[in-house]
VMD Tcl script that draws the C-alpha trace (Angstrom):
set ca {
  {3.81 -16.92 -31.24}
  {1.55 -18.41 -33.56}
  {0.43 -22.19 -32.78}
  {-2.16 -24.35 -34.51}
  {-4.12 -27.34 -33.18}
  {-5.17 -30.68 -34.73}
  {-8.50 -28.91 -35.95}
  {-6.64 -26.97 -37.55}
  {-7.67 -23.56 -36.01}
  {-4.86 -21.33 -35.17}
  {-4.28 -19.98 -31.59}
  {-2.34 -16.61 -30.71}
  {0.03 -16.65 -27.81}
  {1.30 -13.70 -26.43}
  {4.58 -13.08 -26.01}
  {6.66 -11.51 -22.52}
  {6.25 -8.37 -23.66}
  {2.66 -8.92 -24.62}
  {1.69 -10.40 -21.32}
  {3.53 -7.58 -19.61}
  {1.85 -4.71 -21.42}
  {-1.15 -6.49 -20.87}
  {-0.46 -6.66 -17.16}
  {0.34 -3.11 -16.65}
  {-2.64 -2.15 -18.69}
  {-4.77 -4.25 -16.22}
  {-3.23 -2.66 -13.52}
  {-3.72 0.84 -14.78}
  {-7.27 0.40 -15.06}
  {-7.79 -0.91 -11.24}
  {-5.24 2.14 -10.12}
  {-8.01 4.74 -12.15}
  {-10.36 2.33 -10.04}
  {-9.41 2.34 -6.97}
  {-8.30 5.97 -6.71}
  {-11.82 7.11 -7.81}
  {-12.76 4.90 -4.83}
  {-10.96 6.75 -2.23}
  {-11.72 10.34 -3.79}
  {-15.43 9.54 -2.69}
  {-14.75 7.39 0.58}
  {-12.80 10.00 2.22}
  {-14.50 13.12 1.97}
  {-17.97 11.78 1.58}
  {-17.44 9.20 5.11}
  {-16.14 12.55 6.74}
  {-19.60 14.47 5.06}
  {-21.81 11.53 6.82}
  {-19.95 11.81 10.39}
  {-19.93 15.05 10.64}
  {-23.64 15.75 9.50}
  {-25.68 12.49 10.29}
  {-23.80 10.33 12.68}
  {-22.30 12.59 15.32}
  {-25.42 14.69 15.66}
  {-27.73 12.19 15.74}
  {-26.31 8.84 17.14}
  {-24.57 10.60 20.08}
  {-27.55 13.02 20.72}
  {-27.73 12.02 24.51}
  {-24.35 13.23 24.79}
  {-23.11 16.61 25.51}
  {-21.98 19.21 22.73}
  {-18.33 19.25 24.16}
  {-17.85 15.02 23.37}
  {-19.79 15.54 20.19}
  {-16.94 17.92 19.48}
  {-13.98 15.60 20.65}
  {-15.19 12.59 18.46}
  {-15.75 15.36 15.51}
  {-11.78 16.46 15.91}
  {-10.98 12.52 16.08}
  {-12.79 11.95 13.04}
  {-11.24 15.32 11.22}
  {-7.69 14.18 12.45}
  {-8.65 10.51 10.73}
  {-9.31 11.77 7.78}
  {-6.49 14.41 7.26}
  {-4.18 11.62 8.23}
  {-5.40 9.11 6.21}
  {-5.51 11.43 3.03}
  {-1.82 12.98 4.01}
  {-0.43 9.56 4.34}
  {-1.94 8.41 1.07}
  {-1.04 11.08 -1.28}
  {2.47 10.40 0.22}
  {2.70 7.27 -0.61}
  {1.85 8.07 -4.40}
  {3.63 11.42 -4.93}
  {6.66 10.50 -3.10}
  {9.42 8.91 -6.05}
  {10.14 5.69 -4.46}
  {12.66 5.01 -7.65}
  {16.90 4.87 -7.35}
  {17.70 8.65 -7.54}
  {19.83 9.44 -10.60}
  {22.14 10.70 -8.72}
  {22.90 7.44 -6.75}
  {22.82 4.68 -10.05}
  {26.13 4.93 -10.39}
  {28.12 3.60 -7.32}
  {31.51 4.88 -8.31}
  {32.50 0.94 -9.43}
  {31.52 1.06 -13.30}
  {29.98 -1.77 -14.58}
  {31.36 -3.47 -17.73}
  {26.99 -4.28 -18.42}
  {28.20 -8.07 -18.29}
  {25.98 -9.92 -16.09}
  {26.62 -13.00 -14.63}
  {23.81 -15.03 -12.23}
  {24.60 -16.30 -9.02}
  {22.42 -18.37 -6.79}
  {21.75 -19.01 -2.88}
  {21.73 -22.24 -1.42}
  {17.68 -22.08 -1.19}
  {17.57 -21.75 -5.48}
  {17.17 -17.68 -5.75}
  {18.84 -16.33 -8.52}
  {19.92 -13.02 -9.23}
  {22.23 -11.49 -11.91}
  {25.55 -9.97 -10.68}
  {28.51 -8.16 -12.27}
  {31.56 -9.69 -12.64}
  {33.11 -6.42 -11.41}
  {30.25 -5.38 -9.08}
  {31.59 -3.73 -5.48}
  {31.46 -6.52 -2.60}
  {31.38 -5.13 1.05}
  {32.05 -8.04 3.97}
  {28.14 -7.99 4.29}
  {27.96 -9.49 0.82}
  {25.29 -6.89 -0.41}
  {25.90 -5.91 -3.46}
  {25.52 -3.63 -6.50}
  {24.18 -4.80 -9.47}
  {23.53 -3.58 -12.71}
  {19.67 -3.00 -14.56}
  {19.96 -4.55 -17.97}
  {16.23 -2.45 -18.41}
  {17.34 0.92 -17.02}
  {20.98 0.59 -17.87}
  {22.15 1.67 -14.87}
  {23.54 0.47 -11.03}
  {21.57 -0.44 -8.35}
  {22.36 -0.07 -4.87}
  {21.84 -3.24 -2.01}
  {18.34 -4.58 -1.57}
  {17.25 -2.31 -4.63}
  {15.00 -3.90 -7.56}
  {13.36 -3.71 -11.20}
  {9.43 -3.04 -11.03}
  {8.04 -4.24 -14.69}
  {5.17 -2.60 -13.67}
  {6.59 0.95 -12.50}
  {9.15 0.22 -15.09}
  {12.14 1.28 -12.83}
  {14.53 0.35 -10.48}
  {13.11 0.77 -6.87}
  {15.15 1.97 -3.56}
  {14.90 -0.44 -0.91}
  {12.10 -2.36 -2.58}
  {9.46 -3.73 -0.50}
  {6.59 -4.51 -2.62}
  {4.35 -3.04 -5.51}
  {0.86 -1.98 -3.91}
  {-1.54 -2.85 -6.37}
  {-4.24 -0.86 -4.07}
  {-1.96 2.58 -3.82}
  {-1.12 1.49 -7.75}
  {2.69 2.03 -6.75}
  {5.77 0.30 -5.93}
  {7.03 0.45 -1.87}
  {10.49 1.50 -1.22}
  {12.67 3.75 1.06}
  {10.94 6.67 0.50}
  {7.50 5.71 0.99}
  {7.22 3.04 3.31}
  {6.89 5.15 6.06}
  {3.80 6.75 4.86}
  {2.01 3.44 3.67}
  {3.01 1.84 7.09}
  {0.84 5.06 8.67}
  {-1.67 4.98 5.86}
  {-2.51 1.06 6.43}
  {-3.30 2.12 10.28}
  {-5.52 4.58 9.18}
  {-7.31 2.22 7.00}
  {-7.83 -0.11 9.30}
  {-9.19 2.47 12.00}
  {-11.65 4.78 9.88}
  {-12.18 1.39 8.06}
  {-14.17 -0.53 10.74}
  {-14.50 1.83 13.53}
  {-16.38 4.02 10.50}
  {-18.01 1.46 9.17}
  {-19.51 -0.08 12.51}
  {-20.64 3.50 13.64}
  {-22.55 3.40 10.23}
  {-23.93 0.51 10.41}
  {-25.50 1.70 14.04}
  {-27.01 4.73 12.62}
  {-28.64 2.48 10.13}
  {-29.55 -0.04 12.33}
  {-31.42 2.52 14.35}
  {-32.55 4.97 12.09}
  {-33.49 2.89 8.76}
  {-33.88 -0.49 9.50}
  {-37.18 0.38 11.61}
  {-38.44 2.08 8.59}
  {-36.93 -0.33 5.94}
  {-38.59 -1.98 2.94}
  {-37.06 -4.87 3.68}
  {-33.32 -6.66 4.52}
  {-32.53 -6.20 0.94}
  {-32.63 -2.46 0.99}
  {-29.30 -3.33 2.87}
  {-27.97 -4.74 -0.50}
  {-26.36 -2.15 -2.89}
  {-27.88 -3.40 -6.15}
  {-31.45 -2.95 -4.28}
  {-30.80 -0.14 -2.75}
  {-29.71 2.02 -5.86}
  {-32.67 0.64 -7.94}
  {-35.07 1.27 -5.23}
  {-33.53 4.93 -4.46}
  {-33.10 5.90 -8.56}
  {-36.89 4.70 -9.33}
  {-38.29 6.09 -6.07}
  {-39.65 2.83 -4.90}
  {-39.04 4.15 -1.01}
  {-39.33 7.26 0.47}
  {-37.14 6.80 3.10}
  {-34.54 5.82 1.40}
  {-33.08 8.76 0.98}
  {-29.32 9.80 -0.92}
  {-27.57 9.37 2.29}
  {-28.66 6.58 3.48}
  {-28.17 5.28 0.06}
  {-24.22 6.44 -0.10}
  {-23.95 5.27 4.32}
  {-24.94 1.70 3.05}
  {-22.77 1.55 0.22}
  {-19.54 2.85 2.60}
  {-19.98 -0.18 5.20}
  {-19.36 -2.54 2.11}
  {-16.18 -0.32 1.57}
  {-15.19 0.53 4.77}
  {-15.03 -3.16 5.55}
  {-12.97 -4.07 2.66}
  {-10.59 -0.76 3.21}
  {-10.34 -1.67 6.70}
  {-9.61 -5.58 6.41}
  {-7.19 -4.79 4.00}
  {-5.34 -2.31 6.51}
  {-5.41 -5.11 9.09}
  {-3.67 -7.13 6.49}
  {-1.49 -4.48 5.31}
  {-0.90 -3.08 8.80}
  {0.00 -6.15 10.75}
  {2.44 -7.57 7.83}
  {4.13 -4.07 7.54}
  {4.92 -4.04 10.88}
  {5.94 -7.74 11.13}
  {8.13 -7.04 8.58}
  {9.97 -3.50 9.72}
  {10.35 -5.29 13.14}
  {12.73 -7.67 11.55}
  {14.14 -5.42 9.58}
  {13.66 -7.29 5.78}
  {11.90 -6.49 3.12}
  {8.32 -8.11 2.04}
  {10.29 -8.70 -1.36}
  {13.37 -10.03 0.60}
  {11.04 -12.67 2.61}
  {8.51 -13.78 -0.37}
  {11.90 -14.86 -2.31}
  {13.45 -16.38 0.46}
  {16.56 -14.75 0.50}
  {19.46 -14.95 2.91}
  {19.08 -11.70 4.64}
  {20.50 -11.39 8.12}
  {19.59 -8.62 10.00}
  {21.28 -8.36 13.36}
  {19.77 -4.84 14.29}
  {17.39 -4.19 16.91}
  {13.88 -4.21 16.68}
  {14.00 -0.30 17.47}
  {16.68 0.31 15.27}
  {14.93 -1.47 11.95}
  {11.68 0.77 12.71}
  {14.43 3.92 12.93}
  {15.51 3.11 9.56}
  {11.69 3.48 8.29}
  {10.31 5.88 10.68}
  {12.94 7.55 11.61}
  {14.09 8.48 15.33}
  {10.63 8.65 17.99}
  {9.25 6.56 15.29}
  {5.58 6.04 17.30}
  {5.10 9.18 16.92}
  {4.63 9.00 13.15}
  {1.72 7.66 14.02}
  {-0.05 10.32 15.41}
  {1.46 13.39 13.42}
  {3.23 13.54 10.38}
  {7.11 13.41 11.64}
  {9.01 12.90 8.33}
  {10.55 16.27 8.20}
  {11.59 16.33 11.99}
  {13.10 12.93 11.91}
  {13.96 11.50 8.46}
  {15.10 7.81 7.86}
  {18.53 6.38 10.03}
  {19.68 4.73 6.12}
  {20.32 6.21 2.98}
  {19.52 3.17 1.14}
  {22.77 2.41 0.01}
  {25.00 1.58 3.47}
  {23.08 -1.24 5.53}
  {24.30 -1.06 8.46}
  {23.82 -4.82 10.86}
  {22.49 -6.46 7.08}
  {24.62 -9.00 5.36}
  {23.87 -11.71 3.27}
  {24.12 -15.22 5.60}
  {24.54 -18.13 3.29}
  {24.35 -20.45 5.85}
  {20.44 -19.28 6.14}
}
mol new
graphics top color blue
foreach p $ca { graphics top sphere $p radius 0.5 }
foreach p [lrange $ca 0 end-1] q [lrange $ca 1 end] { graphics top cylinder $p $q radius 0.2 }
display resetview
């Protein structure tokens, strides 16, 4: 759209699609961002515990507890890196095989709206169970979507059991992968700012005595100083150890964050997409129940070792069993 002011100078303005292709684009480059992130964080935090902090910050101790925290730390990282490839390999789209319900739709949509102003569109012929869920019918993908199933503009398909789209895994949250990002947030949270204090100990007692000054604790400084040689003790890993407190207090606030809302969430047995557009979801399951339907059956235990294969999902993502739509919400 083309508009022009009194001046006389004309002003571009984009478009939907426009804005959207510029929103995916934006989000493409902070996915190629933050994945180059955690390909260094992971294995390079792992390089500095296993080689710098263990040996040398727990000295004192004996070789057998230096081992123990080295498995701990292994086991961290193994989980952490499992959990997040997961998350991003596993399709968490509406398999093809499932988009059509076996109640055609006539691709007429109508809208209907709750009493608290969210609309959605609906087919005129779409199946109704007595839980009022509901099929409805992509106008994008051309195809059915089962109950508490949505459109991602940015994935650009129609999401199982939609949750949310992760703008830090650069991936939408459904069925099939909530599991892993519930695990994954844990993780982040643990090697986040268990790792990062542990660091910032070994620097605190190994550098800081020997330091420049407090600014060799600021990245820009420190790279400048360690590039040109302006320190000899600043050595390349020290350099890397202070730049992964920085990130392994951002990775591990944002797994509190993550962590704490996932949970909050699963517990009640909604979905984060569900709750941010107010929708009249009932669930009347049990607490253990709605973290079955994630985790699986012993679902705890999915935090400690990968249990996916033992002890898949209680829901299919089609049949909600104790989930109806309450209009009286």
């Amino acid at each position: 759209m083309i508009r022009s002011d009194m001046a006389g100078s004309v002003a571009v303005e984009m478009g939907p699609e426009e804005k959207l292709e510029k929103m995916r684009f934006h989000h493409y480059s902070l996915k190629i961002i933050l994945r180059t992130t955690m390909a260094f964080q992971a294995p390079s935090q792992l390089f500095m515990f296993l080689y710098y902090v263990i040996p040398y910050l727990f000295e004192d101790y004996s070789q057998g507890t230096r081992n123990v925290l080295s498995f701990f730390v292994i086991l961290g990282t193994v989980e952490g890196l499992y959990n997040y490839f997961c998350v991003i390999l596993c399709d968490p789209s509406v398999p093809k095989k499932v988009q059509s319900n076996g109640y055609p739709s006539n691709g007429q949509a109508t809208h209907y709206t709750y009493q608290n102003g969210v609309t959605v569109d609906l087919q005129t012929d779409d199946y109704v169970d007595d839980s009022g869920l509901q099929w409805r019918y992509c106008k994008t993908c051309e195809s059915d979507m089962p109950p508490r199933s949505w459109h991602c503009d940015i994935c650009q398909g129609c999401i199982l059991k939609r949750d949310h789209h992760c703008f830090m895994v650069g991936n939408c949250i459904g069925l099939n992968n909530q599991r892993y990002f519930a695990v994954l947030a844990l993780y982040a949270l643990l090697c986040g700012w268990i790792g990062g204090y542990f660091q910032y100990k070994y620097l605190q007692t190994f550098y800081f005595p020997v330091s420049w000054s407090w600014t060799d604790f600021l990245p820009p400084f420190t790279v400048y100083r360690w590039l040109f040689g302006r320190w000899p003790a600043l050595t390349f890993h020290i350099l890397m150890m202070i730049c992964q407190v920085y990130m392994d207090f951002v990775f591990g606030t944002f797994g509190f964050l993550y962590f704490t809302f996932q949970m909050t969430v699963i517990s009640k047995g909604y979905t984060a997409f569900e709750m941010a557009k107010f929708m009249p979801v009932r669930n009347s399951n049990s607490r253990n129940f709605n973290f079955r339907t994630v985790f699986g059956d012993y679902w705890a235990l999915n935090f400690i070792f990968p249990m996916s294969y033992f002890f898949p999902p209680k829901v299919d993502g089609i049949k909600w069993e104790g989930v109806k739509i309450d209009h009286n919400l």
